[in-house]
N, C-alpha and C positions, 0 to 999 in steps of 0.2 A: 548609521550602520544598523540595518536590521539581519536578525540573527536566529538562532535556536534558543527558545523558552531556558530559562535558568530552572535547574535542577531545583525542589523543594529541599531532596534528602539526596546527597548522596553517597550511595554504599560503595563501602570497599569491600574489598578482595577477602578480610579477613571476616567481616560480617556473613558474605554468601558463605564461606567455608563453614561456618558454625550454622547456620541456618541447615545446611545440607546434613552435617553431621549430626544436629540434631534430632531431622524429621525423616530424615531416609539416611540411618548411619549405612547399612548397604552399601550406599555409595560416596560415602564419605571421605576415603582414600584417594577419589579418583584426582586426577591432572584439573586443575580449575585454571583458566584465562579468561581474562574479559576480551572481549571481539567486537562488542558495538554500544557504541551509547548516540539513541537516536533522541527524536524529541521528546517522547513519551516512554522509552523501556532502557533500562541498560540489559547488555545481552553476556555472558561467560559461556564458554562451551567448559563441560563437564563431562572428561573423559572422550571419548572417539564418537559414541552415537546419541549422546545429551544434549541439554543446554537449561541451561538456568535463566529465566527474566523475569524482571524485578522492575515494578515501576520507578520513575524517579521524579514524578512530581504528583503531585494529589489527584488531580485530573487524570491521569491515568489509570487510576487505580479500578472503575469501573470495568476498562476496557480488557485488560488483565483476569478479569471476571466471567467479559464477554468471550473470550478465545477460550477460556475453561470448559463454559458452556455448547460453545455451539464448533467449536473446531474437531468434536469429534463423528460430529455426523455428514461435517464437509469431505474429511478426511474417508469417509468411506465412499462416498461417490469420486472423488476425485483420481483422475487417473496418474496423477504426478504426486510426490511427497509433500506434505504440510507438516506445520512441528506440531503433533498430537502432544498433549496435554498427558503428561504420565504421573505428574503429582501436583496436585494444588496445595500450596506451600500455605499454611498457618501464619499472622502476625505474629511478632512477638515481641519485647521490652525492647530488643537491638532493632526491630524493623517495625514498622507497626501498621504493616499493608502486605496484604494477599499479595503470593506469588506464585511461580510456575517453574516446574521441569517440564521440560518438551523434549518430543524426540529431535534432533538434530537433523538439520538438512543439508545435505553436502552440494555441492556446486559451485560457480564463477556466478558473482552477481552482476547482471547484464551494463549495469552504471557500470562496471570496470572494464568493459571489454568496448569494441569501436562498434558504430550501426552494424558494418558487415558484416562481424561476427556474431550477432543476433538475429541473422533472418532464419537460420534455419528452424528457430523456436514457433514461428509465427502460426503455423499449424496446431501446434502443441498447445500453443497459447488459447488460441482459439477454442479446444477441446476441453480443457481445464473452466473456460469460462459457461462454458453450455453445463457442463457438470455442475456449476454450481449457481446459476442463476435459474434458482427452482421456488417456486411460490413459497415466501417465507411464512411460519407458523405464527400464530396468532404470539403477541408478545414478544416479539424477536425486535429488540428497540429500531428506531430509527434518529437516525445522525444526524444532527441540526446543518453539518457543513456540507455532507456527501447524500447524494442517492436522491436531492430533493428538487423542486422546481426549479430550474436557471434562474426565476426572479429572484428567489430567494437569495442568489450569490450576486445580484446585480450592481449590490452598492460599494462588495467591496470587490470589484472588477474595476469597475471605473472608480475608486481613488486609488489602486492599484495603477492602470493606465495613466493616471493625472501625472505620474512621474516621469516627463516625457525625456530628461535624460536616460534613465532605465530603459525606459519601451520607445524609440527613436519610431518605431512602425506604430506607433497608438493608434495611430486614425486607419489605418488598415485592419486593427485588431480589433477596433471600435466596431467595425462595420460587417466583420465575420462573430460577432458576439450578436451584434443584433440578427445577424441570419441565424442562429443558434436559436434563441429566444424566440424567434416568429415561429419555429418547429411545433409540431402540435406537441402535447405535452404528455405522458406518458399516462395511457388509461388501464393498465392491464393492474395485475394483482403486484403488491410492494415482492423484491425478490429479495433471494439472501446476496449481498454483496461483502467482495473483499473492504473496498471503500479506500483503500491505499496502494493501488497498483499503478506503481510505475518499475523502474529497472532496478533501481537497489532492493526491488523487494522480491525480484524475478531473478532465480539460479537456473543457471547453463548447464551441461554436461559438456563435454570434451571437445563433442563433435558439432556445438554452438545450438543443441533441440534442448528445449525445455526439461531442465530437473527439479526442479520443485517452487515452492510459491509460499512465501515468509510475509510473517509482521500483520496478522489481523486484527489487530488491535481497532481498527475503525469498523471490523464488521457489523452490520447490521442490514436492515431491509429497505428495500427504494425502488428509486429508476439505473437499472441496467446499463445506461448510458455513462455512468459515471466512471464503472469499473473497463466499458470500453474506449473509455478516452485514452488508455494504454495503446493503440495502435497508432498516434500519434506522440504519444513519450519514448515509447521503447522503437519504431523501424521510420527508416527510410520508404520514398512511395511505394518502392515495387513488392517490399515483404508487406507493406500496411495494405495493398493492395488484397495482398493473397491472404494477410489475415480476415479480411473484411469480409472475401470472398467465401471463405471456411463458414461460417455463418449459415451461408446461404437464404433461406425464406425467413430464418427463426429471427431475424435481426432487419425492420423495416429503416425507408431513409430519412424518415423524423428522428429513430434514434439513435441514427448515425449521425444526423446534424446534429442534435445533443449532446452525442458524445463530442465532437468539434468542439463545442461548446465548453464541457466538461474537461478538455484538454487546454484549451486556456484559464480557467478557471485552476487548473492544477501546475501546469506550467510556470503563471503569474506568482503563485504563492510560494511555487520555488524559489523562482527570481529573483522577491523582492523580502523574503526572510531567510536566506542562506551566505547570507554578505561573510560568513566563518565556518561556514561549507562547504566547500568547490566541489566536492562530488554532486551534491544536490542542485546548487548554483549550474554546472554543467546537463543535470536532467532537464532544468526547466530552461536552459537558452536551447538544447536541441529541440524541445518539444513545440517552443515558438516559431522557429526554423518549418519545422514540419506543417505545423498549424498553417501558415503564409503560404507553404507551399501547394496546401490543401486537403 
């Protein structure tokens, strides 16, 4: 059974409390709940328009750094809400890794709702991505797993696929990896990427249009195709269609087969490490679904 990385540290409820009231008493009174503990971050919302995140194993603690850094110049291009960074939180004897207040984003995250009720984001989604795949600044790291050549992910694609109970379609997904890979490879200038976009990281608003865009924790600079391999996690053909479409000239079909590519590559790793996940387990059987479908 493969699963979610085991926690280094993990913090409780009474730890954030004192951490908060120590470095921002201001807000030290507020309602504190926890709401998410993902691979990399536990998340408490703090009060109505907050949120507290707190790495939860070492290896994160860079990335917790990186959203300090660079989420606030995403957050003014962007036309949807991201959680801006309102306090970079101090180590200290009870915690001993940099953290973060952010602003809070409200919305349905699109893993909880069914394809249909995601198409109408696909627009939305689209807009949000042009906004921020913008030539990233000298020093803006890049991500050994995301943003980088397909070859680079090749080896663990296929012992991924070697688990042919898991992937009963291997040899059809075999053979849409190598059309991925033949794609010319991406020459233009490294961009700023999400590096984690799929549906739990994508909030709805009411009316199922894009409300805001969580969890940058893998940001950094690459190939574009990785953060568009979301039109095959998050929609069925005919919204993936109209997101593709949205694009228009800015997005050629080498990096759309990339992205193809990049969507197996992210789907697989759902699959075959969320075995105590079903939400995530669920992102990456629809996104194999859509991949086959094409």
């Amino acid at each position: 059974m493969a699963g979610m990385p085991p926690a280094t540290l993990d913090v409780s409820d009474a730890v954030v409390r004192c951490l908060v009231r120590d470095q921002r008493p201001d807000l030290g009174d507020r309602p504190l709940v926890r709401v998410a503990t993902g691979w990399d971050n536990a998340t408490f919302r703090l009060g109505d328009d907050l949120a507290v995140r707190l790495p939860r194993r070492a290896e994160a603690v860079p990335l917790i750094l990186h959203e300090q850094r660079y989420l606030p110049d995403i957050a003014s291009r962007s036309p949807v809400a991201v959680p801006v960074p309102v306090h970079a939180g101090r180590p200290t004897p009870d915690f001993p890794w940099p953290w973060s207040i952010v602003r809070w984003v409200p919305g349905a995250a699109a893993a909880d709702v069914g394809s249909a009720e995601r198409r109408p984001a696909a627009e939305g989604l689209a807009e949000f991505l042009l906004s921020l795949h913008v030539p990233a600044a000298s020093g803006v790291p890049v991500n050994p797993f995301r943003g980088v050549p397909l070859a680079d992910r090749h080896a663990a694609v296929m012992e991924r696929l070697g688990d042919r109970e898991r992937y009963p379609q291997a040899a059809a997904l075999s053979a849409i990896w190598t059309q991925a890979r033949a794609a010319n490879a991406w020459d233009g200038p490294a961009v700023m990427l999400h590096g984690d976009l799929h549906p739990g990281n994508i909030l709805l608003a009411e009316d199922g249009s894009l409300a805001g865009v969580i969890d940058f924790g893998d940001v950094g600079a690459g190939d574009p195709a990785v953060d568009l391999a979301v039109g095959w996690l998050m929609f069925g053909a005919g919204a993936r269609h109209r997101f593709t479409d949205a694009f228009g000239r800015a997005v050629d079909g080498d990096t759309w087969a990339r992205a193809r590519g990049w969507a197996l590559v992210l789907s697989t790793a759902m699959l075959s490490n969320s075995d105590d996940n079903p939400r995530m387990f669920a992102v990456g059987e629809f996104g194999i679904r859509q991949i086959l479908e094409g």
